[in-house]
C-alpha positions as CSV (number, residue, x, y, z in Angstrom):
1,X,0.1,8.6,19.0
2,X,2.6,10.7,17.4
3,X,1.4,13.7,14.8
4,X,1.9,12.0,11.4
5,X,2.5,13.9,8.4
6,X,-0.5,13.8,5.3
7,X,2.5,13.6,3.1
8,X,4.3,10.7,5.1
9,X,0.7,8.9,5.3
10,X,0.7,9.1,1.6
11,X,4.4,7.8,0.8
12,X,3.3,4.8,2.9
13,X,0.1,4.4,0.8
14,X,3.0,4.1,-2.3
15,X,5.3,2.0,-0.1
16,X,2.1,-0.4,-0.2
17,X,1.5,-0.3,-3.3
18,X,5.5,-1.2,-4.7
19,X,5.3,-4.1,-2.3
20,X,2.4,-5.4,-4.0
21,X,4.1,-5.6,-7.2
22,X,7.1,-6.5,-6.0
23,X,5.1,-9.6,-3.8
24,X,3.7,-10.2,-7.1
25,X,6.5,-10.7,-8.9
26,X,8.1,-13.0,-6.5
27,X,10.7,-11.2,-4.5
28,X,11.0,-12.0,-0.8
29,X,13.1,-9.0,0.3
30,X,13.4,-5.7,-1.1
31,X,16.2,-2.7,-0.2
32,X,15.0,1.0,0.8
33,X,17.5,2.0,-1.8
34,X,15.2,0.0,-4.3
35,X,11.5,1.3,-2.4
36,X,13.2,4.6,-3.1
37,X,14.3,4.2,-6.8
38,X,10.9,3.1,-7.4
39,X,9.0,5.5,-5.9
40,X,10.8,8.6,-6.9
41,X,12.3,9.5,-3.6
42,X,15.7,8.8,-1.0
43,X,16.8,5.9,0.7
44,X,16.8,7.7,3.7
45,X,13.5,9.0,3.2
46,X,12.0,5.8,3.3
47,X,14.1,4.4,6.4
48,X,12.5,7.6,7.9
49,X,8.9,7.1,6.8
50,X,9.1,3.2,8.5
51,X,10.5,4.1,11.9
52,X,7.6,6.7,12.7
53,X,5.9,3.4,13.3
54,X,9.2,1.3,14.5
55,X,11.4,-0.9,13.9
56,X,11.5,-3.0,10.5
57,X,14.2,-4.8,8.8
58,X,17.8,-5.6,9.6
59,X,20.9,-3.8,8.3
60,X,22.6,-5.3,5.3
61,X,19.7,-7.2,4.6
62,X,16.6,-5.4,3.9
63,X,13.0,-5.8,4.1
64,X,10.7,-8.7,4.2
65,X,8.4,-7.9,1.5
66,X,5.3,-10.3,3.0
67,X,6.4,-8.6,6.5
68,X,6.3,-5.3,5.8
69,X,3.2,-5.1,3.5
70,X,1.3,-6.9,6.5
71,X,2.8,-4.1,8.7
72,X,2.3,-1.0,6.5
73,X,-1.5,-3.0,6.1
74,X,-2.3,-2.7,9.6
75,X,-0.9,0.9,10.1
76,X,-3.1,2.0,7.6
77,X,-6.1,0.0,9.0
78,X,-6.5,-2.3,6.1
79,X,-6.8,-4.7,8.0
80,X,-10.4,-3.9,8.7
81,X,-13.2,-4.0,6.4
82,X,-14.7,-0.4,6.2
83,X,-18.2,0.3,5.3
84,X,-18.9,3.1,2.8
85,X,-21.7,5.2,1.9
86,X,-21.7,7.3,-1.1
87,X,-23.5,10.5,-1.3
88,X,-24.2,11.4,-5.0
89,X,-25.1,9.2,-7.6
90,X,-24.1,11.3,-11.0
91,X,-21.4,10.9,-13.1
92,X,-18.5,11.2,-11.0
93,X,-20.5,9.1,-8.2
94,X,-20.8,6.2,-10.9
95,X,-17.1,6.4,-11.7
96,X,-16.3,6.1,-7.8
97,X,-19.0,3.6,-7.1
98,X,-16.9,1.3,-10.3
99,X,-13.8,1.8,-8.9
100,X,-12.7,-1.7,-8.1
101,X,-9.8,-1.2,-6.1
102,X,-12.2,0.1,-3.3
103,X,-13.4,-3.4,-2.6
104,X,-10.1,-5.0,-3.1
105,X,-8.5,-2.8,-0.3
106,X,-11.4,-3.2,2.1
107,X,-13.5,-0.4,1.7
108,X,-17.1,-1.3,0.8
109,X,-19.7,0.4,-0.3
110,X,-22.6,-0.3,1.2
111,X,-25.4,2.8,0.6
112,X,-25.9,5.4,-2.5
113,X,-28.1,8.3,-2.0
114,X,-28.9,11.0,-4.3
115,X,-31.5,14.2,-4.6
116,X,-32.5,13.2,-7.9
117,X,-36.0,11.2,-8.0
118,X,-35.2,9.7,-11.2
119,X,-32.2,7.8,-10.2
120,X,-33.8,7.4,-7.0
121,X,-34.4,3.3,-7.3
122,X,-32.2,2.2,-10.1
123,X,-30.0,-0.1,-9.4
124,X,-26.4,0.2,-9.3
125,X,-24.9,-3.2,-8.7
126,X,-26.6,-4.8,-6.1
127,X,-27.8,-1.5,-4.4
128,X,-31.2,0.6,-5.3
129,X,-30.2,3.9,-5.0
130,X,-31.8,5.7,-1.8
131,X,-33.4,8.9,-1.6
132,X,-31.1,11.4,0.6
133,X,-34.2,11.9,2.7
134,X,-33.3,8.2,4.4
135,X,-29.3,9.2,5.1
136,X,-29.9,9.4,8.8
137,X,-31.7,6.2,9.2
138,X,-30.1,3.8,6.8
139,X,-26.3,5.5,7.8
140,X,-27.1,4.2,11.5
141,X,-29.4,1.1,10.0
142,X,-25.8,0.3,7.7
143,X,-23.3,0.7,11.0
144,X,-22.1,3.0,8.3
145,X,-18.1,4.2,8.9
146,X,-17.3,6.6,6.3
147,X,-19.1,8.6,3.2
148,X,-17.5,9.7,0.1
149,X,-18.9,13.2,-1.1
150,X,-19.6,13.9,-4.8
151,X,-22.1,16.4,-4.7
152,X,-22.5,20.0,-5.7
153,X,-20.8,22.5,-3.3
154,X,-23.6,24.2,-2.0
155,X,-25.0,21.4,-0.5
156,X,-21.9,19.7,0.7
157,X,-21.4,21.3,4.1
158,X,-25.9,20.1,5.0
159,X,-25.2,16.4,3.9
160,X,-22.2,16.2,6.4
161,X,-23.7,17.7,9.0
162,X,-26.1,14.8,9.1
163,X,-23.8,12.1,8.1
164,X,-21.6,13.2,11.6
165,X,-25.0,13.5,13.5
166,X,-25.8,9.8,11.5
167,X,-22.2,8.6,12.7
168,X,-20.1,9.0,10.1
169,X,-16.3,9.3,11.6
170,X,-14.6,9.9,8.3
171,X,-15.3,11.9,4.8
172,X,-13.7,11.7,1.6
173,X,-15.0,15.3,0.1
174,X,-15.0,15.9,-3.8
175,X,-17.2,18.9,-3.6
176,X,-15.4,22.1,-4.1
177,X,-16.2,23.3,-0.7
178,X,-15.1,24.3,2.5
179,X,-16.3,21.6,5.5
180,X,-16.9,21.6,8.8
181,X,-16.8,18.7,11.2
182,X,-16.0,18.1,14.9
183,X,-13.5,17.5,16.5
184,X,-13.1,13.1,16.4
185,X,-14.0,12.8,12.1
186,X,-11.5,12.7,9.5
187,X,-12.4,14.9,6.6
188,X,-10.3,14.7,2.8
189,X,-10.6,17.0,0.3
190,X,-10.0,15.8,-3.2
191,X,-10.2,18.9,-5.3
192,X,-9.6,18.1,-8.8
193,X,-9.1,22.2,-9.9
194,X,-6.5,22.4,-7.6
195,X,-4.7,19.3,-9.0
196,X,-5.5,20.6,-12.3
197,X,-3.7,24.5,-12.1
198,X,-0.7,22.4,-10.2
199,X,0.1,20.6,-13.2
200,X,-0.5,24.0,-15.2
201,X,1.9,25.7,-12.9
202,X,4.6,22.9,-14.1
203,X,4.0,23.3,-17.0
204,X,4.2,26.5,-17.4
205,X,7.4,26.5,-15.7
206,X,9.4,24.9,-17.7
């Protein structure tokens, strides 16, 4: 497969999410000129974005808004129902582990582990919350897929290590570290500092 851009990946994450509300409010075709208006960027940006992956539409006439969300779907393997483990169970942890949209979009979390002996236990929805001495076993026990990081930097790069060896093939990292994996699993960083001094930079700016 071609070599696809993070920032192309993440436009089509927007396309998606624009052709939700506009299946939602009824339309049945929808103009790049209009996928463009509302998502902050060119017409021919988004014809560009869709024909990495092919062919869609028809001149003159637009997009099917049911077709195209169940293509951009399947490029972006929504189609599949993903099981999640989350590694950290304090307060950012509980805020991911609430997020509905997780379950919505097929992602589904499945295992919580944490360090802690006193949340090790508690229940958290439906889940106990499972010591991080049983990652290895209940990863493989769980056919686990990926694992969402939320804990402290210093112990970020250990827990990987033995999600990978576990089977974990992808890792959505909030730790402010620098990871390691092999070659064959995905690794995301999410650091919110960085975010943070790029919206102080435009500020500043102006």
């Amino acid at each position: 497969m071609k070599k696809i851009s993070e920032s192309a990946v993440r436009r089509l994450s927007l396309y998606l999410r624009l052709l939700q509300e506009a299946d939602a409010a009824g339309a049945e075709t929808i103009s790049s000129g209009e996928l463009a208006e509302r998502g902050g960027t060119t017409s021919a940006q988004v014809r560009k974005d869709l024909s990495l992956f092919g062919s869609f539409g028809k001149r003159g006439l637009g997009y099917s808004v049911q077709e195209l969300l169940s293509r951009i779907r399947s490029i972006l393997g929504l189609q599949s129902s993903w099981r999640v483990a989350l590694v950290g169970a304090g307060k950012l942890g509980s805020a991911l582990f609430s997020y509905r949209d997780f379950e919505a979009r097929g992602f589904h979390i499945r295992a919580v582990f944490d360090s802690d002996a006193r949340k090790v236990g508690t229940k958290w929805g439906g889940l106990n919350i499972r010591a991080d001495e049983e990652i290895d076993a209940l990863v493989r026990a769980e056919a686990i897929d990926m694992a969402i990081l939320a804990v402290p930097a210093d112990a970020a790069q250990q827990v990987v290590d033995r999600l990978v060896k576990a089977g974990v093939r992808g890792i959505l990292n909030f730790a402010p570290a620098r990871l390691k994996v092999p070659r064959g699993v995905a690794l995301k960083n999410v650091d919110v500092t960085l975010e943070l001094e790029g919206l102080s930079f435009a500020l500043n700016s102006r």
